[in-house]
Residue, then its C-alpha position, 0 to 999 in steps of 0.5 A: x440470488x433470492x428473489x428477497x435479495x437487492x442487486x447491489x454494485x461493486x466497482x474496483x477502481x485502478x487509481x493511478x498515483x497523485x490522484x486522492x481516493x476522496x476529498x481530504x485536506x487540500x484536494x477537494x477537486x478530481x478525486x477518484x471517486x468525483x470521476x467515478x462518479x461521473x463516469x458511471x452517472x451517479x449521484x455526487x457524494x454517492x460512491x463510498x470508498x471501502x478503504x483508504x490508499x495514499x495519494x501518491x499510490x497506484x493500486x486496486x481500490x474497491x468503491x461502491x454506492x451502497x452503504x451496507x455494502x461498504x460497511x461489510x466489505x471494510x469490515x472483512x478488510x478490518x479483520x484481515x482474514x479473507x481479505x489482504x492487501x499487498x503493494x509492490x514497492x521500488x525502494x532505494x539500495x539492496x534490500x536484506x534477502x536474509x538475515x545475514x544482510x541484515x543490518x541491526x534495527x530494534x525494530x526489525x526481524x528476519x524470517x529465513x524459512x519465509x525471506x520476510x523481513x517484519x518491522x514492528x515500529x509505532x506511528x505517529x503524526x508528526x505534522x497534522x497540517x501535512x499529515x506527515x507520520x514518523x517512528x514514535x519513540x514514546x507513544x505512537x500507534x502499534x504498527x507492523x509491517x512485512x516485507x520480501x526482495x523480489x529482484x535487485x537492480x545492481x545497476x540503479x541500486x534498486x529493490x523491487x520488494x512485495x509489502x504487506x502492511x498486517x496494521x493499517x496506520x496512515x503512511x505506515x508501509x513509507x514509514x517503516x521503509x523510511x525508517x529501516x534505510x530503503x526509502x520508496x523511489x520517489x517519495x519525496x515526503x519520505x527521502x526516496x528523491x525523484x522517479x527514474x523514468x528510465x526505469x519505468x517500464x521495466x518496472x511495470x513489466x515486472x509488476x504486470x508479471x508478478x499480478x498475472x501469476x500471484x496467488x495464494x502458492x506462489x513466492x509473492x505472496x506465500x507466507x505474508 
């Protein structure tokens, strides 16, 4: 760095599912950044999420407690050019590998050369209250969605697939999946039940495995 250039901080935070990333609604208290915060000894209300994850969702979350830092890190995930995100997702049934087993849906597309399955639906809020979103036939924001089967589970009717959402509406990726018939397992907002917990492990291991060797040449991600 020049001797002109301030040391800055970034933090990525692993959130574990249940916990919101800010207070928002009802949850006020134990956010992940309230116990960043803590943790790492800095001031409350200092530590600025630089993009937004639900609260029923794991995953890698970038903080950070400088304002001109935040606002350059969400504006390269805004353009989704140097920056994408990517979900591993366990959803209800066998999900469509081709196009074959594709089951006819307006808003669906299958790209054989890419085994990616593209769901163009809008998004709307359908109960502010509970911030539920649902397909909006009239009106709506523009929402695009991409999916890939990873590995099917024959015996719990299963699909362990990778998600890539190319909008960033609220809820978006739950919704689409909601609205093509494979739920997320355990969303219970969005029709996927309960958690299996027999099947917990097996699904982190292959989560661990697929993290470990994901980059930009390998079948997780190439073509999303």
């Amino acid at each position: 760095n020049d001797d002109d250039e301030q040391p800055f901080t970034i933090l990525v935070c692993n959130k574990p599912a249940t916990v919101p990333v800010h207070p928002a609604g009802p949850y006020f208290a134990n956010t992940l950044v309230h116990m960043v915060e803590a943790e790492q000894g800095l001031e409350p209300k200092s530590l600025h999420p630089c993009h937004r994850i639900d609260r029923a969702t794991s995953g890698l979350t970038i903080c950070t407690p400088h304002v001109a830092v935040s606002r350059i890190i969400q504006s390269k995930i805004d353009e989704r050019k140097d920056v994408k995100k990517l979900y591993i997702a366990k959803v209800q049934g066998k999900f469509p590998s081709s196009s074959s087993n594709l089951a006819p849906h307006v808003s669906c597309t299958f790209f054989d050369d890419d085994n990616i399955l593209q769901v163009i639906a809008p998004i709307r809020v359908s109960d502010i209250k509970e911030g539920l979103r649902e397909i909006a036939i009239d009106g709506g924001k523009p929402s695009t969605s991409r999916f890939r089967l990873l590995e099917y589970d024959s015996q719990a009717d299963q699909s362990l697939i990778s998600c890539f959402p190319v909008t960033g509406r609220g809820h978006q990726l739950r919704v689409h999946l909601q609205s093509i018939g494979h739920p997320i397992v355990g969303d219970v907002l969005y029709g996927g039940g309960t958690v299996d917990d027999s099947n917990t492990n097996r699904m982190e291991q292959a989560i661990s495995s697929m993290i470990m060797t994901c980059n930009h040449k390998n079948r997780y991600c190439q073509g999303i």
